[in-house]
N, C-alpha and C positions, 0 to 999 in steps of 0.2 A: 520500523523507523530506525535509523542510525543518523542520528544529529552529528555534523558536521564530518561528514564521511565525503570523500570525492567519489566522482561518479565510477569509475574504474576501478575502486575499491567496493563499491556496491553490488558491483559487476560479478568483481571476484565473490563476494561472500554469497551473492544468489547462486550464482553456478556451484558451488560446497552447498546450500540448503538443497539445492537440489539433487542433486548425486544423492543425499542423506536420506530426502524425501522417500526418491523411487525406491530405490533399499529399506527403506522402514514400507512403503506401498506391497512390496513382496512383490513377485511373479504373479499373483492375480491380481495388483492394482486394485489394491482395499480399496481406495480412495482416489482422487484427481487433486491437484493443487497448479496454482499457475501463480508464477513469484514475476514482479512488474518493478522497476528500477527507476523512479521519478526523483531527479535532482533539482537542487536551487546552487544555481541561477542558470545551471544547463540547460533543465528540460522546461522550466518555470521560473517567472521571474515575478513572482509574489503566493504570497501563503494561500493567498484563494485560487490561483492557478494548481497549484499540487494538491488542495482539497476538491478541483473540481474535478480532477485526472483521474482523482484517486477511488470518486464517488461511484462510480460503473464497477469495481471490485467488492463493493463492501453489501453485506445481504441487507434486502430492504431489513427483514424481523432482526438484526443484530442492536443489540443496545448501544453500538457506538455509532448506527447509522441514525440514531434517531438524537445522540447527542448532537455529534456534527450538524444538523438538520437543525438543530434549534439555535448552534453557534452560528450557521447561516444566515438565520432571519432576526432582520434588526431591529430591538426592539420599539414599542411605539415612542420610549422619552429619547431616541436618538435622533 
């Protein structure tokens, strides 16, 4: 996340993580990574638009997909 970054600055900083990535990956590609560039008001135009873009990236067992998951669902005194 880079709050209040324009989109073509995001742009630029994915393309540096990645060049870094593949060079830290070696020639046998320890690992895979895929870096995704979702702006406000560019690519979404509210906070639940970029949380719902962003949900198909995040692993279901990660602990922040099960926080997000709970900031989703409203609760019953709303």
């Amino acid at each position: 996340m880079l709050p209040e970054v324009e989109a073509k600055n995001a742009f630029s900083v994915a393309g540096r993580l990645t060049e870094g990535l593949h060079d830290a990956s070696g020639v046998s590609s320890r690992f895979s990574f895929e870096l995704q560039v979702f702006n406000y008001p560019e690519h979404a135009k509210s906070a639940r638009e970029i949380q719902e873009a962003v949900r198909p990236f995040i692993p279901k067992s990660s602990p922040q997909a099960s926080a997000a998951e709970a900031e989703a669902v409203p609760s019953a005194s709303q």
